[in-house]
C-alpha positions as CSV (number, residue, x, y, z in Angstrom):
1,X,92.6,67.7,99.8
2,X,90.9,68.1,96.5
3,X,89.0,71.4,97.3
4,X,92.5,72.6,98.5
5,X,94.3,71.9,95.2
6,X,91.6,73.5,93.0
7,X,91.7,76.6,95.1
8,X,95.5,77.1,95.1
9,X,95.0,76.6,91.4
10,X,92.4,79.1,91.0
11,X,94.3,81.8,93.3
12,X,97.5,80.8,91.1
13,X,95.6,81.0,87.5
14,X,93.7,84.6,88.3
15,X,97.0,86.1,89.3
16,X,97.9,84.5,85.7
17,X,94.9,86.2,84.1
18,X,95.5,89.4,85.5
19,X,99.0,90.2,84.2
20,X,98.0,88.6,80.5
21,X,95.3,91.7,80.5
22,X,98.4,93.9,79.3
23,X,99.1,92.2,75.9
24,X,95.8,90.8,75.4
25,X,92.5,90.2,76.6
26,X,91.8,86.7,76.1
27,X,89.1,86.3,73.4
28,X,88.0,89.8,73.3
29,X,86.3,90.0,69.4
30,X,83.9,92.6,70.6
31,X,85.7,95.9,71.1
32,X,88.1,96.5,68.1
33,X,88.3,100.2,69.2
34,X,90.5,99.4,71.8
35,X,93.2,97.3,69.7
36,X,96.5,98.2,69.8
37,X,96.5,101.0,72.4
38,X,99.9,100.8,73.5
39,X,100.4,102.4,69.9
40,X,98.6,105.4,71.6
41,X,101.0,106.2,74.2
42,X,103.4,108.1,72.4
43,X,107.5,108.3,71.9
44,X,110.2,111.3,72.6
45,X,109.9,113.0,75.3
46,X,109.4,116.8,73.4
47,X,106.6,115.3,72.1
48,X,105.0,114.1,75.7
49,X,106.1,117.5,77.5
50,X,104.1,119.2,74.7
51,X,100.8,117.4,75.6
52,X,101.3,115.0,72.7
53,X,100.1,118.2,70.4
54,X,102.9,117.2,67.8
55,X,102.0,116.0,64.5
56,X,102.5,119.6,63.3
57,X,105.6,119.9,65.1
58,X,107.1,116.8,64.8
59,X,110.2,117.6,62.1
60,X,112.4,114.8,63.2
61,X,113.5,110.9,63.9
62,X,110.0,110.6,65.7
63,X,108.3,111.4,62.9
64,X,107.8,108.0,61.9
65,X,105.5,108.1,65.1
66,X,103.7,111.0,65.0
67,X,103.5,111.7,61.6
68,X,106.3,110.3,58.6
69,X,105.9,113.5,56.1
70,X,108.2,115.2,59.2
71,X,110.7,113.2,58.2
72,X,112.0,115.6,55.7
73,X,112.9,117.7,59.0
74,X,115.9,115.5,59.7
75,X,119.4,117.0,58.5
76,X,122.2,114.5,59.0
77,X,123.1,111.7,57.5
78,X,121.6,109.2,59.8
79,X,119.1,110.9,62.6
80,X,119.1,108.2,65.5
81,X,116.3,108.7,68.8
82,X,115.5,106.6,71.8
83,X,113.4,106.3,74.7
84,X,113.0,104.4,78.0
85,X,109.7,104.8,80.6
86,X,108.3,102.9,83.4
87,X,104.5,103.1,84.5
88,X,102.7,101.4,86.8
89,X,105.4,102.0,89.8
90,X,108.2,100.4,87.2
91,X,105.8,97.2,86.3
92,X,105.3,98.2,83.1
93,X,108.6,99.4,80.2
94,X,108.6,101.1,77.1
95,X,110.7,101.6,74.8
96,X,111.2,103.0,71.4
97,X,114.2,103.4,69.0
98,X,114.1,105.1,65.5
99,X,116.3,105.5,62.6
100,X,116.0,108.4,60.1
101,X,118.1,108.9,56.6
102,X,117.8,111.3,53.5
103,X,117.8,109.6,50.7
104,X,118.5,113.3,48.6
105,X,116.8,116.8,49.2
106,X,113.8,115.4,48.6
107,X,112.7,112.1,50.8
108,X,113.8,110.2,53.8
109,X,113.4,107.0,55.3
110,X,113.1,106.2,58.4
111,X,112.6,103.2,61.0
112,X,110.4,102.6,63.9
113,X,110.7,100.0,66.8
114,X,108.6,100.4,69.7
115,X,107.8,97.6,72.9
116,X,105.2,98.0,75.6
117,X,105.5,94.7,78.0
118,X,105.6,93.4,81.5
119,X,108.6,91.0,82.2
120,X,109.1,88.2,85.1
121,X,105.7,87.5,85.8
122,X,105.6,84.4,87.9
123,X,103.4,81.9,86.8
124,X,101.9,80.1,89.5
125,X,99.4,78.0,87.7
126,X,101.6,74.3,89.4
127,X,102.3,76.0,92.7
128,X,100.3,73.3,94.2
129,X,101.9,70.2,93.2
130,X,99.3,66.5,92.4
131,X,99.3,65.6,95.7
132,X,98.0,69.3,97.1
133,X,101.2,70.2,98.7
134,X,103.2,74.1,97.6
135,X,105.7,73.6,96.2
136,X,107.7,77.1,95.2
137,X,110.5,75.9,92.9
138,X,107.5,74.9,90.0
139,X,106.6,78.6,89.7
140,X,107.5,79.8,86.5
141,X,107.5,83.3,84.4
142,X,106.9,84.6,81.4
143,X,106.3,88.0,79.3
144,X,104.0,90.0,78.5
145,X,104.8,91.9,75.5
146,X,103.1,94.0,72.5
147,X,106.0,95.0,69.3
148,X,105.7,97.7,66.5
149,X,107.6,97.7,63.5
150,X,107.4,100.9,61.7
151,X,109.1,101.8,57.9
152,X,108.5,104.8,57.1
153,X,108.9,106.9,54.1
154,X,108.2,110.5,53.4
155,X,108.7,112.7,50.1
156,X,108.6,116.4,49.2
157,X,105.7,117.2,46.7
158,X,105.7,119.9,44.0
159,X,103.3,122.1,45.5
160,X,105.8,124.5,47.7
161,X,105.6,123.9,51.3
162,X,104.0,120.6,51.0
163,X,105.1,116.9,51.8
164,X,103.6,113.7,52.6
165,X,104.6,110.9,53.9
166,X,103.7,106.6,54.9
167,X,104.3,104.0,57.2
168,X,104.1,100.1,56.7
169,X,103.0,98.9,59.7
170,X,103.7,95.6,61.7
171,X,102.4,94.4,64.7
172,X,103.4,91.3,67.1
173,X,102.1,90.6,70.1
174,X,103.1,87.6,72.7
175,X,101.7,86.9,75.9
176,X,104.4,84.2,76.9
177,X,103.7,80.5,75.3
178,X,99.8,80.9,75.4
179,X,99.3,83.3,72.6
180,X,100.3,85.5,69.8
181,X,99.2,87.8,67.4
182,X,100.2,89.2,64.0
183,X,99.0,92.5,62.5
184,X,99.6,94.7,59.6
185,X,98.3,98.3,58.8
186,X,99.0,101.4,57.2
187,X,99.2,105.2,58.1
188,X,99.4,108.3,55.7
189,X,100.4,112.0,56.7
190,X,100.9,114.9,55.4
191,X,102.6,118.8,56.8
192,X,102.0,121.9,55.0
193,X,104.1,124.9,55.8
194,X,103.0,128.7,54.7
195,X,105.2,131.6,56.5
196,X,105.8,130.4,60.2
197,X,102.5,128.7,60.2
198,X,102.7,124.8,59.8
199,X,99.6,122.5,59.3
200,X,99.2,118.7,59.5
201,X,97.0,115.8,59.0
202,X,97.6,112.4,59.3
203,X,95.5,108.8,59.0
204,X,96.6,106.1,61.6
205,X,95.6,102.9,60.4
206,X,94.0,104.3,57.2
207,X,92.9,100.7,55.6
208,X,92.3,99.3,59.4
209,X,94.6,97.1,61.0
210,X,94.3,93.6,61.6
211,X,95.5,91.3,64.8
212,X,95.3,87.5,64.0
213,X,95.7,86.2,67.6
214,X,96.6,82.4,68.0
215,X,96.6,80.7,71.4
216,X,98.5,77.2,71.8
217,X,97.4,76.0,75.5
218,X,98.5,72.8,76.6
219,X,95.7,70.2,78.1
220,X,97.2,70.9,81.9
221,X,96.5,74.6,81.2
222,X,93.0,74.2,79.4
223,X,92.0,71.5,82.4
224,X,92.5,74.3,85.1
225,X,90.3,76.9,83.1
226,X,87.8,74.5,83.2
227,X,87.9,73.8,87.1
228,X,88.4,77.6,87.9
229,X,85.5,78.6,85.7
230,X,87.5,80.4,83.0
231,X,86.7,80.9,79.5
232,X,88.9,78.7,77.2
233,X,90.5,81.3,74.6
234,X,89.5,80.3,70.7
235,X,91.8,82.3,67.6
236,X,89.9,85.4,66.6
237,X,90.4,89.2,65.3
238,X,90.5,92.2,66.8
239,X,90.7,95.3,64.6
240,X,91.9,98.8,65.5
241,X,89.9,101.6,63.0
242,X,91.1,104.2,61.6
243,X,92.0,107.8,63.3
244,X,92.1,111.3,62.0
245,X,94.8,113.4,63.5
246,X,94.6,117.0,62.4
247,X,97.0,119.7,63.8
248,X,98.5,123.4,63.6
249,X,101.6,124.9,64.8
250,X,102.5,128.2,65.2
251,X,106.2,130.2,65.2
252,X,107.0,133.0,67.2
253,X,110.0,134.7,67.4
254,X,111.3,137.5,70.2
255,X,114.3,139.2,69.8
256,X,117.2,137.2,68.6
257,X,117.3,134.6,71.0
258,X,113.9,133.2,72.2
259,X,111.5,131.2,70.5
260,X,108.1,130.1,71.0
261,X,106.0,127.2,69.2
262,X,102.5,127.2,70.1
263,X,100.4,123.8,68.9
264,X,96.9,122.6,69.0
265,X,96.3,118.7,68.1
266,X,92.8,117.3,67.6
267,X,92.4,113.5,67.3
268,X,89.5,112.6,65.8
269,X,87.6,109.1,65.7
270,X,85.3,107.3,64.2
271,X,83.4,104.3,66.1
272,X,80.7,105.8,67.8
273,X,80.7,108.1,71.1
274,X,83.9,108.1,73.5
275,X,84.4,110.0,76.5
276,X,86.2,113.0,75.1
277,X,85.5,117.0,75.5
278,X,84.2,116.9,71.6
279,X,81.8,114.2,70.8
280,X,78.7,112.7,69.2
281,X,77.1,109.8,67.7
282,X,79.2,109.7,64.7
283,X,82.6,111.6,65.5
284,X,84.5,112.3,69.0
285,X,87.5,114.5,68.9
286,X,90.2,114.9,71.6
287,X,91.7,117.9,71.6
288,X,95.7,118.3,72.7
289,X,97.7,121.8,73.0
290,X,101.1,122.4,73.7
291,X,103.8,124.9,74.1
292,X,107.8,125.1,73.7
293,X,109.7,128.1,74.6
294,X,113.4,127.7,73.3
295,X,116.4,129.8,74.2
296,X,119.3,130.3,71.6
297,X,118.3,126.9,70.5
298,X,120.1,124.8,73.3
299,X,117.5,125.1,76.6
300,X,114.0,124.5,75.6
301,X,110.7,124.7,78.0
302,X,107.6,122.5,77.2
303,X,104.1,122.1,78.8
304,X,100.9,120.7,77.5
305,X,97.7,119.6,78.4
306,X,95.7,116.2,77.3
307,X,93.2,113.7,77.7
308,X,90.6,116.6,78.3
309,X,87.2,115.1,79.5
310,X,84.1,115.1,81.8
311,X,84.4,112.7,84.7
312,X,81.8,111.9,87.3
313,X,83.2,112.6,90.8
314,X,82.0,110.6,94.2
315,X,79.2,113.1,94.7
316,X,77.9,111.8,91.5
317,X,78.9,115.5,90.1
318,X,80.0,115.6,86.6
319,X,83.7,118.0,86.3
320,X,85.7,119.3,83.5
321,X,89.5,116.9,84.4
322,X,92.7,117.2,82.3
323,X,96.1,116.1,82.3
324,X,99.2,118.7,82.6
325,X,102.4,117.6,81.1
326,X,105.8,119.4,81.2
327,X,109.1,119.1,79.9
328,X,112.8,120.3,79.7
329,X,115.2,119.9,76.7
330,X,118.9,120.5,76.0
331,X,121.0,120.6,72.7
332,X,124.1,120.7,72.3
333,X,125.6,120.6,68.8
334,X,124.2,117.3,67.3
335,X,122.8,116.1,70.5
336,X,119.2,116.3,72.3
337,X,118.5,115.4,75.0
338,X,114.5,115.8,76.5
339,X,112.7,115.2,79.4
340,X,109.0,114.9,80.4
341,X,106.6,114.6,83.2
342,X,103.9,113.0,81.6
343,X,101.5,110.2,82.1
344,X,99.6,107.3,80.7
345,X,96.6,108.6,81.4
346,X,94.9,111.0,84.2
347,X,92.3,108.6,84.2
348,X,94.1,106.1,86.0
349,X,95.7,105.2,89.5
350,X,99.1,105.2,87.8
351,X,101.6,108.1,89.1
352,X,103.3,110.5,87.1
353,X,106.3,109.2,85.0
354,X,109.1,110.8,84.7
355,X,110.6,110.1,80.8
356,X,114.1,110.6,78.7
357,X,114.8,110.7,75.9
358,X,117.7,110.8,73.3
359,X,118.6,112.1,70.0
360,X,121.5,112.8,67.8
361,X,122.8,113.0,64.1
362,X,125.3,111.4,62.5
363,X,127.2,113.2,59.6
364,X,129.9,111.8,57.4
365,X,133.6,112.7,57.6
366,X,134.1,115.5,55.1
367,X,136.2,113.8,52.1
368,X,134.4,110.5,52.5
């Protein structure tokens, strides 16, 4: 009867371990690079449908995402965007919400909330019950969950076509009662505009930021990673460095009623050599381009390609792979709304995801 108990506890606690893997990998000190990458995925769906080639673009509510100096693009009052996807066949949500407002004709502030998490996932670490027997009714679930907190704030600068812009960054992530983290960080960004051509750069997690993780595991918990073999978690630090985004846009108009923006994005880090199309010892760069063809400025057409890299095929043969991306967007009067066809990553097993999003400004009541 004992070998019975510890193995419904082991089959229980792995099927624990492998859903914490989306907030957190427990004890994991030795790969800062990969901190925080839900932060990576992206939010609006114009931006996705474009190939995530934005940061030039961007001249809106997402700005505080891809880049706050676009926030000086919004024109209401209040400039209000959301988002919902699903990956992972609808495991896995996300979801963003952001808040833009001019302050005068020269800065805005803005607000970010993004969360990337798993929900209802059972807990089966007392499915077996003292005296070896299941026992159903003591599962138990819990989330999964990482949070952003974004304030951003962007200002026009003397020079003409230039404006820069910040975000004060905050970071929580919970992976139900067992741990949670804290972070802070900071990103800078800047757009320069000259005739219909548009430049960018901006510096995600410029000063580096920091995730405290804490773990609180009660004995029952820490007893059954001892008998399955587990390592017991300790409070450590994971640190995501700093990116480089730089970007160009381009404007092109035919006839009176189409419009073309053409976009090239290169992200650009620092921590030795990743599997991207531009790399080296010291720098790899990830290139992004992406189109939008508007009509009249209501019906917009996107596509985009990402995530461009070399992969190594069953036949051991090394191939150029990238990720298509393609969207659809509507607006009518002070509404948006944009679709995408997009995907985590092309990388993974995970399908396509299909993604909506929402925008629309507020303006106040003429005499108020």
């Amino acid at each position: 009867m004992k070998s019975v108990k510890i193995k419904g506890m082991r089959v229980g606690f792995l099927a624990l371990l492998s859903t914490m893997s989306v907030g957190a990998v427990l004890g994991q000190t030795d790969a800062p690079k990969y901190s925080n990458e839900f932060l990576a995925v992206g939010v609006g769906a114009r931006a996705l449908g474009m190939g995530s080639a934005y940061t030039a673009a961007v001249n809106d509510v997402t700005s505080g995402y891809w880049n706050p100096a676009g926030l000086l693009g919004v024109r209401g009052d209040l400039q209000i965007g959301a988002m919902h996807s699903e990956y992972f066949a609808g495991i896995a949500k996300y979801d963003y919400i952001g808040l833009a407002k001019p302050i005068d004709s020269a800065s805005t502030i803005g607000f970010t909330f993004i969360r990337f998490g798993i929900d209802n996932i059972p807990n089966t670490i007392d499915l077996i019950d003292p005296s070896g027997n299941i026992d159903y009714d003591r599962i138990t679930s819990f989330s999964s969950a990482d949070h952003a907190f974004l304030i951003s704030y962007a200002r026009k600068l003397k020079v003409p076509g230039l404006q820069v812009g910040g975000n004060v960054k905050v970071i929580y992530r919970r992976v139900g009662s067992f741990g949670k983290a804290w972070g802070f960080g900071l990103d800078a960004g800047a757009q320069y505009q000259k005739d219909r051509w548009r430049f960018s750069a901006v510096a995600r997690d410029v000063t580096s930021t920091f995730n405290a993780w804490s773990y609180s595991l009660d004995q029952r918990t820490i007893d059954v990673f001892t008998q399955t073999g587990n390592e017991i978690p300790a409070n450590s630090i994971e640190v995501t460095l700093p990116r480089l985004h730089l970007g160009v846009v381009r404007e092109f108009k035919f006839g009176s009623k189409f419009d073309l923006l053409a976009a090239v994005d290169l992200e650009n880090t620092f921590d030795g050599k990743r599997n991207t199309l531009i790399k080296s010892d010291a720098i790899s760069t990830d290139p992004r381009v992406g189109i939008e063809l508007g009509y009249a400025g209501v019906v917009y057409v996107r596509a985009g390609i990402s995530n461009i890299q070399y992969v190594t095929d069953i036949s051991d043969k090394e191939q150029l792979s990238m990720q298509p991306n393609i969207g659809l967007g509507l607006k009518i009067k002070s509404v948006s709304l944009d679709y995408a066809l997009t995907d985590v990553g092309d990388n993974s097993v995970a399908l396509y995801s299909n993604i909506f999003s929402l925008k629309f400004d507020l303006f106040k009541k003429s005499g108020s």
